[in-house]
Backbone as CSV, one residue per row, in Angstrom:
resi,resn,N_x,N_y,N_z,CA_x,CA_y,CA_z,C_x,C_y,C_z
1,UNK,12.361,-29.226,-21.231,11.856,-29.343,-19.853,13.022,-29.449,-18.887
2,UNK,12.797,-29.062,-17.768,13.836,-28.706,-16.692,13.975,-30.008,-15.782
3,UNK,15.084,-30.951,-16.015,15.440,-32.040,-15.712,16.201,-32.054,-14.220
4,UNK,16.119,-32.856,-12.919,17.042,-33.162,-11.659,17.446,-34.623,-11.908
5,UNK,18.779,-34.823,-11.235,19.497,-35.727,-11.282,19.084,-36.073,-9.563
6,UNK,18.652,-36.844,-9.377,17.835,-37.711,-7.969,18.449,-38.904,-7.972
7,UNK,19.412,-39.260,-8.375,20.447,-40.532,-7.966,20.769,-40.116,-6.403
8,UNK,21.497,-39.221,-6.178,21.998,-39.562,-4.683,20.631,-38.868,-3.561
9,UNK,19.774,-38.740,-4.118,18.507,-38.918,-3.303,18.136,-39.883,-2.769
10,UNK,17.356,-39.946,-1.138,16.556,-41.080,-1.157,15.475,-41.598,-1.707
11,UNK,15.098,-42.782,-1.535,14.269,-43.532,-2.622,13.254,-42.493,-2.228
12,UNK,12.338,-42.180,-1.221,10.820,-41.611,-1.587,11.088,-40.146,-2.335
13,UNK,11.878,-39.703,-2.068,12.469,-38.045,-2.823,12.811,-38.422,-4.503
14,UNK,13.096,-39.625,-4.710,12.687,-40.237,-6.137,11.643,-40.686,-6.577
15,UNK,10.939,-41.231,-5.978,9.821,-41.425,-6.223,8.981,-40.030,-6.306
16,UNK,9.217,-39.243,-5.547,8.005,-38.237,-5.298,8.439,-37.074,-6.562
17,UNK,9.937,-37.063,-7.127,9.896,-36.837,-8.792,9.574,-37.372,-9.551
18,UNK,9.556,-38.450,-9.791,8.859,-39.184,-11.050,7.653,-39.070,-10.624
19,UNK,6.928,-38.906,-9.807,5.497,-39.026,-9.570,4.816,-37.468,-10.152
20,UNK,5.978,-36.622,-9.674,5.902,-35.402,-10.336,6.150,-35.382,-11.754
21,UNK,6.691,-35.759,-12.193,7.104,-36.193,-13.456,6.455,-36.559,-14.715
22,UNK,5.915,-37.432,-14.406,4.984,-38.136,-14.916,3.459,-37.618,-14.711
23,UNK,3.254,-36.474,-13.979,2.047,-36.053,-13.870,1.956,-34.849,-14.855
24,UNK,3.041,-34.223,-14.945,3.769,-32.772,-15.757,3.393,-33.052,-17.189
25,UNK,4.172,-34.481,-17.513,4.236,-35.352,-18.761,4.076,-36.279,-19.210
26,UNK,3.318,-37.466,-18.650,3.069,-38.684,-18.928,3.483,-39.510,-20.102
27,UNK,3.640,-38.624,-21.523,3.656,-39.155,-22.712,4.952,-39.546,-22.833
28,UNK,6.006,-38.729,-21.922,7.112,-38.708,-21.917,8.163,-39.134,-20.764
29,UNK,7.383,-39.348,-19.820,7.849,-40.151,-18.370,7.053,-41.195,-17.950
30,UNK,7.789,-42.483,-17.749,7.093,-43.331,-17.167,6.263,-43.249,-15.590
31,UNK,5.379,-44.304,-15.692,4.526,-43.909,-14.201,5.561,-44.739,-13.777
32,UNK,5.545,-44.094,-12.083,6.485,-44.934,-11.105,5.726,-45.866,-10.355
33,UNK,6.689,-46.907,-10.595,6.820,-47.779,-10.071,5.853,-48.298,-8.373
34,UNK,5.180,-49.032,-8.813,4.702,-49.634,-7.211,3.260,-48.875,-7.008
35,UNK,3.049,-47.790,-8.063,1.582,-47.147,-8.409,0.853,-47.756,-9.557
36,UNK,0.001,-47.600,-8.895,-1.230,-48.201,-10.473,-1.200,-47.355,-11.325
37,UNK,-1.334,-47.723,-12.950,-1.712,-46.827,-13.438,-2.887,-46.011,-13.521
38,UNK,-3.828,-47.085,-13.437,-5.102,-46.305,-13.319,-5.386,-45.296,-12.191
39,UNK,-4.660,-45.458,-10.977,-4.784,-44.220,-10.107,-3.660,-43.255,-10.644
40,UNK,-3.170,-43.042,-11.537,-2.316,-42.074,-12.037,-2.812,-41.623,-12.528
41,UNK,-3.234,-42.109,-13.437,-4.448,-41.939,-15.069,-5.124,-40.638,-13.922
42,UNK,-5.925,-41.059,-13.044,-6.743,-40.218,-12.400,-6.076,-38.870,-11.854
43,UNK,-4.953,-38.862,-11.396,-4.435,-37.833,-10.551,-3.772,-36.752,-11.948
44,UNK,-2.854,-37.311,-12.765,-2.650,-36.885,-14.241,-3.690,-35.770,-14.705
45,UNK,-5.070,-36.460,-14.698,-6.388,-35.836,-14.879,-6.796,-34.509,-14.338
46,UNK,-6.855,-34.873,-12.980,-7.569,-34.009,-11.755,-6.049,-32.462,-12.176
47,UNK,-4.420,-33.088,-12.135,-3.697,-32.267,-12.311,-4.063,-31.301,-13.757
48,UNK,-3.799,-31.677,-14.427,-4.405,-30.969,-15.804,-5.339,-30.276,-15.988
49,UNK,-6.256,-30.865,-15.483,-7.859,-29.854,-15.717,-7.995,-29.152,-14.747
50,UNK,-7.476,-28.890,-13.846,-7.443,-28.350,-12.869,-6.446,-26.724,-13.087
51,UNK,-5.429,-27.672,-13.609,-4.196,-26.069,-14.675,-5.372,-25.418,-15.941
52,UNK,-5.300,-26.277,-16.199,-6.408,-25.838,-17.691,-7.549,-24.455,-17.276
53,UNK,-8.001,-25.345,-16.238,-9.695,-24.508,-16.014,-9.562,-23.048,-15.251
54,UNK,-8.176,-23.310,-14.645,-7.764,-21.848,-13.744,-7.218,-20.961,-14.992
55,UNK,-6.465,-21.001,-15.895,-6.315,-20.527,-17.160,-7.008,-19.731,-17.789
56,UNK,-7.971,-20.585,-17.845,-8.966,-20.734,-18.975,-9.651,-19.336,-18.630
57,UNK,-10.170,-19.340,-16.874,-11.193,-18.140,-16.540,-10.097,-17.141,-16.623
58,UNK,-9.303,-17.218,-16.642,-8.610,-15.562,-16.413,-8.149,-14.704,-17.809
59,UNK,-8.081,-15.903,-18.871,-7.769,-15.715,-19.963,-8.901,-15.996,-21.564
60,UNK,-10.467,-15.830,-20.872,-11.518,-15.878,-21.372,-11.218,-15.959,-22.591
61,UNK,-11.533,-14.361,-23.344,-10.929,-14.312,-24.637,-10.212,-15.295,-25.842
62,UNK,-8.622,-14.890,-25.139,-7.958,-16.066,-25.345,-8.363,-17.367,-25.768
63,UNK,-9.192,-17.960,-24.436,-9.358,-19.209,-24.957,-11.005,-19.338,-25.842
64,UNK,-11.152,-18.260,-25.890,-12.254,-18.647,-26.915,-12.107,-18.456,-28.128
65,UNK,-10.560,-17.551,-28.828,-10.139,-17.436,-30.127,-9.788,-18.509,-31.040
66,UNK,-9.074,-19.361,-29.494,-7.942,-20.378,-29.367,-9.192,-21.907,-29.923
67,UNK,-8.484,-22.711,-30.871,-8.833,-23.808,-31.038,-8.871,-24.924,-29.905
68,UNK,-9.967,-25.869,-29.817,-9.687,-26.852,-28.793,-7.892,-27.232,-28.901
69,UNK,-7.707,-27.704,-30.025,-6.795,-28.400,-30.441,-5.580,-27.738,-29.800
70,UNK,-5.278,-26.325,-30.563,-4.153,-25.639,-30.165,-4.022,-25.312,-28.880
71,UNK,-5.494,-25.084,-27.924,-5.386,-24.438,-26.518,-4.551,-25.606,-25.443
72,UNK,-5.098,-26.605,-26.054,-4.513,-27.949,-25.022,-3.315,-28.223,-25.309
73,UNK,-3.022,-28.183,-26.525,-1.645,-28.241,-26.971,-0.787,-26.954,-26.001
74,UNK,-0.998,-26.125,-26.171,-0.188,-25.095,-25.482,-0.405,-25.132,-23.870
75,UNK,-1.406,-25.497,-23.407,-1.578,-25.837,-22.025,-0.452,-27.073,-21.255
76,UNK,-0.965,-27.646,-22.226,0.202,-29.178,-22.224,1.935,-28.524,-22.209
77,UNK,2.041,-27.882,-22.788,3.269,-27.542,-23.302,3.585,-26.937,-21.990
78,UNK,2.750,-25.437,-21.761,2.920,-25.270,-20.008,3.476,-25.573,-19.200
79,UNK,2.455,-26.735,-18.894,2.464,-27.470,-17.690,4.029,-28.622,-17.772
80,UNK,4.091,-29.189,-19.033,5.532,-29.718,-18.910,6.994,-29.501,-18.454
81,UNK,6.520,-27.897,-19.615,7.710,-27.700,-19.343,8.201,-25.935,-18.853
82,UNK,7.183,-25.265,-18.273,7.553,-24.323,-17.280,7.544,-24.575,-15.947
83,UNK,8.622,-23.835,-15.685,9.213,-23.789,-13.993,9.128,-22.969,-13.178
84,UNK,7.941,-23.041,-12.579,7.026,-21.675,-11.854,8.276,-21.436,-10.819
85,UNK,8.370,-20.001,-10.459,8.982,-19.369,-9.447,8.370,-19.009,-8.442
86,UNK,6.473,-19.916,-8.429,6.285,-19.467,-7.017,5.172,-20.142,-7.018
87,UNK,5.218,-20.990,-5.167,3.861,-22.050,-5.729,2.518,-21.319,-5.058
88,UNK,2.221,-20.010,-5.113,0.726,-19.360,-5.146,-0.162,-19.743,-6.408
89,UNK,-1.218,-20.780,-6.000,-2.075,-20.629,-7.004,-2.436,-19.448,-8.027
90,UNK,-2.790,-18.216,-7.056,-3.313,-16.802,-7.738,-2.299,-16.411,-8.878
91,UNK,-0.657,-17.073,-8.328,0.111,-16.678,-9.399,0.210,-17.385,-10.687
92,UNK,-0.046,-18.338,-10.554,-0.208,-19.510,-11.968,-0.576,-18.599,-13.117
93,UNK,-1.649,-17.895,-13.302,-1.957,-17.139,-14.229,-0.238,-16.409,-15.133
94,UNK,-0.310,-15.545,-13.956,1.226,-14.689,-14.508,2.589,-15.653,-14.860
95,UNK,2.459,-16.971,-14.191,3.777,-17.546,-14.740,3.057,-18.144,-16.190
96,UNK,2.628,-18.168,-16.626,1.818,-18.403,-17.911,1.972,-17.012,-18.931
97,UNK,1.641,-16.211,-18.491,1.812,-15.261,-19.490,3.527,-14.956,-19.723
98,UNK,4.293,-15.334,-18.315,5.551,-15.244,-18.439,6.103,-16.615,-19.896
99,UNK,5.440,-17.576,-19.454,5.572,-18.850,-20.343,5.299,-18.042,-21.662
100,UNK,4.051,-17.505,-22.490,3.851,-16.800,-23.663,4.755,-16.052,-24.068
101,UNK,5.389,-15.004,-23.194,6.323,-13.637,-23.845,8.142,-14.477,-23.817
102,UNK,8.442,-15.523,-23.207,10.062,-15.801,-23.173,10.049,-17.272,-23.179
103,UNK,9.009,-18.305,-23.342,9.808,-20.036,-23.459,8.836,-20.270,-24.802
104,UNK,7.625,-20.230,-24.971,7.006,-20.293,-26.057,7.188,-20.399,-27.488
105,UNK,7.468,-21.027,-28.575,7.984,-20.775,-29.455,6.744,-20.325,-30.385
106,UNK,6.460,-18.850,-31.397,5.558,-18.623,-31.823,5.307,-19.780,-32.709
107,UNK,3.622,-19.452,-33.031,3.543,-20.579,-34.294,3.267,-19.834,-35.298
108,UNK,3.072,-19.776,-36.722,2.828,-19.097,-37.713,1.589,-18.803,-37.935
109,UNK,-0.077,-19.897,-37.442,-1.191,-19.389,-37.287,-1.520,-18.625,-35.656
110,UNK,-0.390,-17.680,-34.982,-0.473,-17.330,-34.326,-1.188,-15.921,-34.370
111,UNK,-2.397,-15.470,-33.679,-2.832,-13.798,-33.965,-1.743,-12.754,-33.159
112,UNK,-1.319,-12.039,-34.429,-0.487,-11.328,-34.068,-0.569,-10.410,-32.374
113,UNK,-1.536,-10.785,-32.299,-2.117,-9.573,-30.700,-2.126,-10.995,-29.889
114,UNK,-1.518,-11.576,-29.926,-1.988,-12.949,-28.555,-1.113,-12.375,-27.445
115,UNK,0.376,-11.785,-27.237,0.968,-11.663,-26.087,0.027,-10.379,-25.314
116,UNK,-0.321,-9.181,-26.578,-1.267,-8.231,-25.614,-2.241,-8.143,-25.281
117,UNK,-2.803,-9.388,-25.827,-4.213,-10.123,-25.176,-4.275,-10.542,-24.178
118,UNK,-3.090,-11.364,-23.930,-2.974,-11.913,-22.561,-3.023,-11.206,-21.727
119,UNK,-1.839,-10.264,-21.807,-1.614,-9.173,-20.604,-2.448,-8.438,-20.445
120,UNK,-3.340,-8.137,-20.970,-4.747,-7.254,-20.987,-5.598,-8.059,-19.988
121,UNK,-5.625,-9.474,-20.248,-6.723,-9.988,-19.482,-5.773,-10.395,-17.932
122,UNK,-4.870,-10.691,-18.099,-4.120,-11.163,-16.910,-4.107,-9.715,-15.666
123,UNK,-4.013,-8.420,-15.971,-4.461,-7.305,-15.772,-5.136,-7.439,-14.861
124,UNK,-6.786,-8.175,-15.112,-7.865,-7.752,-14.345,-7.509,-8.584,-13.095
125,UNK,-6.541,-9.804,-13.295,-6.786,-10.570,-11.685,-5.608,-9.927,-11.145
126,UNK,-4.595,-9.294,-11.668,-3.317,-9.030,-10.969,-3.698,-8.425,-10.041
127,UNK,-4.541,-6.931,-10.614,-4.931,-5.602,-9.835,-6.234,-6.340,-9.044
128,UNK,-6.808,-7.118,-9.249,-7.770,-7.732,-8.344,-7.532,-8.198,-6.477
129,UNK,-6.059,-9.025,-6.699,-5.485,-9.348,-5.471,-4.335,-8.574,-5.412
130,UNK,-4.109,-6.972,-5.763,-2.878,-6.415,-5.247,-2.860,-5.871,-4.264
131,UNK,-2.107,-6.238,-3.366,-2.085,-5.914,-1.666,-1.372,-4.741,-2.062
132,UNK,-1.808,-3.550,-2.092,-1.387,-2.110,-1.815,-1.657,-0.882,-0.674
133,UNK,-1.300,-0.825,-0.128,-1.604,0.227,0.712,-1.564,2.148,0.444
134,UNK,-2.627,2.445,0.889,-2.474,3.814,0.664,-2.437,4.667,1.650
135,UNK,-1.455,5.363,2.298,-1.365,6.597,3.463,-2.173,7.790,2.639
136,UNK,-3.208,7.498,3.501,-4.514,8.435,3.016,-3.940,10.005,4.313
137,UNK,-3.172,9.859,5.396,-2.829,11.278,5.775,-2.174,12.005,5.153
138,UNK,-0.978,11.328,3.710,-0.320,11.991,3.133,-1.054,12.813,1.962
139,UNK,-2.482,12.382,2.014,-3.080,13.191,0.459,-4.437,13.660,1.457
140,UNK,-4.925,14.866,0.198,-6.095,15.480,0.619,-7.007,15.390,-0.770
141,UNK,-7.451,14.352,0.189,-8.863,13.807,-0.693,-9.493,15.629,-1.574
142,UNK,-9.782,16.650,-1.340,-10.566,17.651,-1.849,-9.277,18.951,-2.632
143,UNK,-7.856,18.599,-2.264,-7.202,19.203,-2.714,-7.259,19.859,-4.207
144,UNK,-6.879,21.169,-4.586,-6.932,21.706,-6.006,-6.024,21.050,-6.881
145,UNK,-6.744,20.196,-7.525,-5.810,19.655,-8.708,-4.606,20.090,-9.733
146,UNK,-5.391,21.246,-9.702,-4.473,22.313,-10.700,-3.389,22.789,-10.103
147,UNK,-3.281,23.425,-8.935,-2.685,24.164,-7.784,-1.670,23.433,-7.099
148,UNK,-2.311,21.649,-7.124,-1.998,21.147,-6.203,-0.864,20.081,-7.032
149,UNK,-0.334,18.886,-6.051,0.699,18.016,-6.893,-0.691,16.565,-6.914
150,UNK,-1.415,16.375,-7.983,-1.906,15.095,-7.903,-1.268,14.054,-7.803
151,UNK,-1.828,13.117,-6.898,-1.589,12.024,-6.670,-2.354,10.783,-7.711
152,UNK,-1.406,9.928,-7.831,-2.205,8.692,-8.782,-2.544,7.596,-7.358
153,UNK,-3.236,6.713,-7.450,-3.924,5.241,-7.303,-3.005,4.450,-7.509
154,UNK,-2.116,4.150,-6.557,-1.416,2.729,-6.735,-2.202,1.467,-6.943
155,UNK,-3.924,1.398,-7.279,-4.689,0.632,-7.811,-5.467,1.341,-9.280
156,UNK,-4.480,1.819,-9.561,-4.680,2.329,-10.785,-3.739,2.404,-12.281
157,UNK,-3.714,1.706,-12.778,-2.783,1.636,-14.549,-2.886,2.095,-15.112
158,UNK,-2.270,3.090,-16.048,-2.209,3.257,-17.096,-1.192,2.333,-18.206
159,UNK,-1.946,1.879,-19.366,-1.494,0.587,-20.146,-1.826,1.036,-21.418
160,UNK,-0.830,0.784,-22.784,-0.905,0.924,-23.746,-0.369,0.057,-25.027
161,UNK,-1.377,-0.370,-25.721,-1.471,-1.662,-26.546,-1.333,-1.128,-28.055
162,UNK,-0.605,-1.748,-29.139,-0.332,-1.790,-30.607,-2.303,-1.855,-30.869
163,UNK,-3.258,-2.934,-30.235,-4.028,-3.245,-31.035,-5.142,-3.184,-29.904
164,UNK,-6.871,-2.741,-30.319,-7.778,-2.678,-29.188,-8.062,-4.169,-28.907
165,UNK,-7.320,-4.527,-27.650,-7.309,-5.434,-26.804,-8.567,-5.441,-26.154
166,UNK,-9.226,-4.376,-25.685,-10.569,-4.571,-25.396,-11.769,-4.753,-26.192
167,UNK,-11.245,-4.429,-27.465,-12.285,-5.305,-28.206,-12.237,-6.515,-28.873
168,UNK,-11.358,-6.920,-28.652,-11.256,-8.471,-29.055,-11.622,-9.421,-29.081
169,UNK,-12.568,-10.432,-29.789,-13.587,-10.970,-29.444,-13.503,-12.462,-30.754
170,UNK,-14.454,-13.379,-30.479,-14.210,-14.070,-31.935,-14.798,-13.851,-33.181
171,UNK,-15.450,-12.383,-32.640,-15.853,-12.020,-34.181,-15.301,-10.579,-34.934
172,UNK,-14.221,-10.431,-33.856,-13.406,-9.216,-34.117,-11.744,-9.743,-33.338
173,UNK,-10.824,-9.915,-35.144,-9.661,-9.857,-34.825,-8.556,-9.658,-35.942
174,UNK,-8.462,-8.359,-35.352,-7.889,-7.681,-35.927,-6.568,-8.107,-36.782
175,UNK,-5.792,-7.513,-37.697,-4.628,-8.726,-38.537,-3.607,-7.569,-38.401
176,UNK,-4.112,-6.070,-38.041,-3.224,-5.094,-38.079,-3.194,-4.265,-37.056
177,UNK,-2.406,-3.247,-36.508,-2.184,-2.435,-35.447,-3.315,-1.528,-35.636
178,UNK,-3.678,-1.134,-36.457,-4.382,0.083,-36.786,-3.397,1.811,-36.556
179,UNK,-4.078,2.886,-36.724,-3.041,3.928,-36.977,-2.465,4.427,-35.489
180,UNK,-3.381,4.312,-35.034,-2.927,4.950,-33.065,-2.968,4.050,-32.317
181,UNK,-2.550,4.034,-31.084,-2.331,2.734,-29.998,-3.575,2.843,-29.500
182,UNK,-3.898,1.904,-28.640,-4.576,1.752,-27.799,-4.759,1.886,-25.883
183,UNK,-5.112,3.425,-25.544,-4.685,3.340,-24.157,-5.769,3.332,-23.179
184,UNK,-5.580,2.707,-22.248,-6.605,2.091,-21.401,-6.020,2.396,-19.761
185,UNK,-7.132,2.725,-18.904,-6.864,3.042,-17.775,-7.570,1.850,-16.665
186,UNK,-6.629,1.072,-16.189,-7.736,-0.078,-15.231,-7.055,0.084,-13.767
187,UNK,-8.377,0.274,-13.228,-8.580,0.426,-11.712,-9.396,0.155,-10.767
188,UNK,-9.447,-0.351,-9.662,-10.071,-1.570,-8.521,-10.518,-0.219,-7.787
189,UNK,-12.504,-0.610,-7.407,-12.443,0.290,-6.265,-12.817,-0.040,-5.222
190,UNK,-13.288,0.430,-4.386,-13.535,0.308,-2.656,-14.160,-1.064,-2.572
191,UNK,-15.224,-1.339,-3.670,-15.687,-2.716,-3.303,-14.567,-3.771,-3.710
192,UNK,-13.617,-3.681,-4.713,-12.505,-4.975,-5.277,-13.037,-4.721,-6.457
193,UNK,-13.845,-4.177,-7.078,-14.157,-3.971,-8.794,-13.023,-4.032,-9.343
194,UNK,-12.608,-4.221,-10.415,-11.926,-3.771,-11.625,-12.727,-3.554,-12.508
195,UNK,-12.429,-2.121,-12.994,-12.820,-0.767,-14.332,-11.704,-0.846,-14.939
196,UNK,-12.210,-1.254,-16.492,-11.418,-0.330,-17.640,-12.386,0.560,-17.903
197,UNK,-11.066,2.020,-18.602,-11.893,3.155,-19.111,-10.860,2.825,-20.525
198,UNK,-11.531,3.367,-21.757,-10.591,3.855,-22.881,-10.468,5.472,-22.746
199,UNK,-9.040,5.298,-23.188,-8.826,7.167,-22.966,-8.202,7.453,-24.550
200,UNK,-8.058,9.025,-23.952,-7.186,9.472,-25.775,-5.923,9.295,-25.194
201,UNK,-5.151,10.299,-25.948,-3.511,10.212,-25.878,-3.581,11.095,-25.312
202,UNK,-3.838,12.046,-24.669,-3.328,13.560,-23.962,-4.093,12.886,-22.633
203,UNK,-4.864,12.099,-22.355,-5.370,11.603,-20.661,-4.102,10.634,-20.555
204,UNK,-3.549,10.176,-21.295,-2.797,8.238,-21.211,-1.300,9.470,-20.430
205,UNK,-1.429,10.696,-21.448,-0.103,11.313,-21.395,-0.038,11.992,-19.893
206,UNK,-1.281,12.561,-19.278,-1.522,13.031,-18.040,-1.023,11.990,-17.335
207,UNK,-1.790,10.852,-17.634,-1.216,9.507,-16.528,0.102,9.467,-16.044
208,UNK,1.299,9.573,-17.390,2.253,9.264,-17.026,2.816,10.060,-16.545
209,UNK,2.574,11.103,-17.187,3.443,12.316,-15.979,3.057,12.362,-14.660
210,UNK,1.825,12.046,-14.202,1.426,12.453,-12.611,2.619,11.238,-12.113
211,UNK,2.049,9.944,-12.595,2.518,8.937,-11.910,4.435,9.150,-12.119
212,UNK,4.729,9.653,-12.672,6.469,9.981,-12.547,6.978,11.518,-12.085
213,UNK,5.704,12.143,-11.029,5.885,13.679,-11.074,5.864,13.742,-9.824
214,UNK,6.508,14.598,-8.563,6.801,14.500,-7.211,6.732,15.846,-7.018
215,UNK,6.181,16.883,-7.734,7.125,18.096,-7.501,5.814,19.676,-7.999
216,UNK,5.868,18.616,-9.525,4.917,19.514,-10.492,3.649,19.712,-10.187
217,UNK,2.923,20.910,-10.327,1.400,20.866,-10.022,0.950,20.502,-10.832
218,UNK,-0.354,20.360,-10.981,-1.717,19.791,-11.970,-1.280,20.876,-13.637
219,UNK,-1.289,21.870,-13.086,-1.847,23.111,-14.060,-0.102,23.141,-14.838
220,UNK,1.073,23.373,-13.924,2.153,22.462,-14.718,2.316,21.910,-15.928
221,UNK,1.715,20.857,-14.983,1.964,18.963,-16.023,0.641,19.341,-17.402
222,UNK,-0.522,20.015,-17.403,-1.295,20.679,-18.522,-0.499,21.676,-19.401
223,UNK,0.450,22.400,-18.800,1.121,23.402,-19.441,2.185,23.062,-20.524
224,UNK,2.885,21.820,-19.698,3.933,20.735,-20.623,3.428,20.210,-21.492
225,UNK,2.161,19.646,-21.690,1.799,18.525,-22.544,0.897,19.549,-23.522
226,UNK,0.450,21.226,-22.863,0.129,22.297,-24.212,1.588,22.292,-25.136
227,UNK,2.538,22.773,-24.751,3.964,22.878,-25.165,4.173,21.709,-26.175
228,UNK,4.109,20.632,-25.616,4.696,19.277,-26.472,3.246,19.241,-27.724
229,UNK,2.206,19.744,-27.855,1.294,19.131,-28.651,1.506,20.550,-29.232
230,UNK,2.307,21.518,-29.326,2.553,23.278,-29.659,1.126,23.425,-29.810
231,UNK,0.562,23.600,-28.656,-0.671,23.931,-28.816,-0.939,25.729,-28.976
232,UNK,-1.795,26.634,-29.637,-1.766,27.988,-29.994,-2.433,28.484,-28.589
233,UNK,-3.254,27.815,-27.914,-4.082,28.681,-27.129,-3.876,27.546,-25.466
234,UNK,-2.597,27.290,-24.850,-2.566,26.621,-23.624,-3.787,26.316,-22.836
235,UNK,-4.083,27.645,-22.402,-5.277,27.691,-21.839,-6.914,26.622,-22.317
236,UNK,-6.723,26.479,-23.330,-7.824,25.594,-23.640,-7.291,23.733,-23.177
237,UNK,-6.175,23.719,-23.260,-5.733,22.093,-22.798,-5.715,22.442,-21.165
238,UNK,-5.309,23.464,-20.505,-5.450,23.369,-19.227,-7.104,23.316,-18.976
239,UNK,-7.900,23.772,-19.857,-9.307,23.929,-18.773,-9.670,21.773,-19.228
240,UNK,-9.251,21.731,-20.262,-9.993,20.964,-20.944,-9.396,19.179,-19.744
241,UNK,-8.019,19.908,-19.433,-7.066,18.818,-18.855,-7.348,18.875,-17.362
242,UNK,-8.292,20.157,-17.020,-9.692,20.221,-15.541,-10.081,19.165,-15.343
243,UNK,-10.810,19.030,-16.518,-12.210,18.339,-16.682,-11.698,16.677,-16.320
244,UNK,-10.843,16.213,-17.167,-10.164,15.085,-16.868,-9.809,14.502,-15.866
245,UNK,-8.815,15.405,-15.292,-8.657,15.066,-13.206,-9.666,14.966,-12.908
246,UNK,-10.481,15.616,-12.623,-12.077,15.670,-12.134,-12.537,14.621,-12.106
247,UNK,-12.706,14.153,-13.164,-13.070,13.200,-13.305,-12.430,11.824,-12.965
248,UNK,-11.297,11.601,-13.122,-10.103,10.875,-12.844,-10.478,10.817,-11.295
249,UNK,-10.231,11.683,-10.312,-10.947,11.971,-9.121,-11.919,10.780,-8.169
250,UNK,-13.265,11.290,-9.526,-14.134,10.669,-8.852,-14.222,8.920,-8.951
251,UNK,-13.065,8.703,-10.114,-13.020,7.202,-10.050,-11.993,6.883,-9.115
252,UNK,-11.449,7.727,-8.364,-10.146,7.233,-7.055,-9.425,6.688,-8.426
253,UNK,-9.210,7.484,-9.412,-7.850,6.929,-10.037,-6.788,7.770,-9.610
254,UNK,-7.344,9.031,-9.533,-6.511,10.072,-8.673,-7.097,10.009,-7.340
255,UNK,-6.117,10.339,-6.334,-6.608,10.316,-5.030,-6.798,11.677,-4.541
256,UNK,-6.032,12.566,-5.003,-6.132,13.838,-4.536,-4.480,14.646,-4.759
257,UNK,-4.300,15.084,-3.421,-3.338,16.519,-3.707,-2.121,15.812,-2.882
258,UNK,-1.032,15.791,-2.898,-0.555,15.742,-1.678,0.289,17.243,-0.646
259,UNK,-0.138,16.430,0.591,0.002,17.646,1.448,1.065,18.490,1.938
């Protein structure tokens, strides 16, 4: 845990660490001085369950795989001893999953899919409150996909997992990767929704090229990914890689052409 030296502080700027202190960790910091315990006891409380329960909803799953025992244990652990880089509630979630992937020490009854579980579910609130803007004069909503340079949805992901993260459940968990990844497309629409879609590998592969492509048309970026799969007959991945934008389209995962 991340320790300050508050000697040449004044007394309430000491006090108001140990008060912090002791709320983080109790088991391990004394209550300060000139407070009751029993109104600590209480605030200790209200602090904790309060970290816990914001957790808890964003990371459903998770905590329903998760043992009482182990979830509090690791909550506890949290709250002690990570050092958020930002005091937005909304962000608590993500400094938590940051806590899972780099301070965490695994445990051995750990499910091998817990870090891409997280990030799977942490996902739905990120893209939930992402302040993005879109210059809708720079694209044409009806533009030819094929013809044209598609545009991606800066409220739109493409994400790809060792293990199906979307099906993960407590009566499905998995012990192995299985043979192909798992790729998933999640995107917020006009009302604040968040959609996952599951896709194959030649839509996950469209994704990434649009979203790293400034230049290439639709019918292009189909032509490359016939080439890379040595496909015999192009023409059938371009009509077939139509159908996809199109569709892509009508979920505003693509926005259109730009102009």
């Amino acid at each position: 845990m991340t320790t300050y030296n508050t000697a040449d502080h004044p007394g309430f700027v000491q006090q108001q660490y140990a008060f912090a202190a002791h709320i983080r960790n109790p088991e391990r910091n004394p209550c300060p001085e000139a407070i009751e315990e029993r109104r600590m006891k209480i605030y200790c409380e209200l602090f904790y369950n309060n970290i816990e329960d914001f957790i808890a909803s964003t990371y459903p799953v998770l905590r329903q795989i998760t043992s009482d025992e182990r979830w509090h244990a690791m909550i506890r652990d949290y709250f002690a001893n990570h050092l958020s880089h930002t005091p937005l509630f909304p962000e608590m979630p993500r400094e938590f999953l940051k806590y899972l992937e780099h301070e965490r020490r695994p445990h051995a009854d750990d499910p091998p899919f817990l870090l891409e579980l997280a990030h799977y579910e942490w996902v739905e609130l990120a893209l939930s409150i992402l302040d993005e803007k879109v210059d809708e004069t720079k694209i044409d909503s009806y533009g030819d996909l094929l013809d044209g340079i598609p545009v991606m949805s800066p409220l739109a992901w493409s994400l790809s997992y060792r293990f199906p993260v979307h099906k993960i459940s407590p009566v499905f968990q998995p012990k192995d990767t299985g043979e192909t990844p798992t790729h998933l497309v999640v995107y917020r629409d006009a009302d604040f929704d968040v959609h996952f879609i599951d896709i194959n590998p030649v839509t996950a592969r469209l994704m990434r090229l649009i979203s790293d492509n400034t230049n290439q048309t639709g019918r292009a970026l189909l032509q490359q990914i016939a080439t890379e799969l040595n496909h015999p007959e192009p023409n059938i991945v371009v009509h077939g890689g139509t159908e996809i934008l199109n569709n892509l389209r009508k979920r505003r995962v693509i926005l259109g052409t730009c102009f």
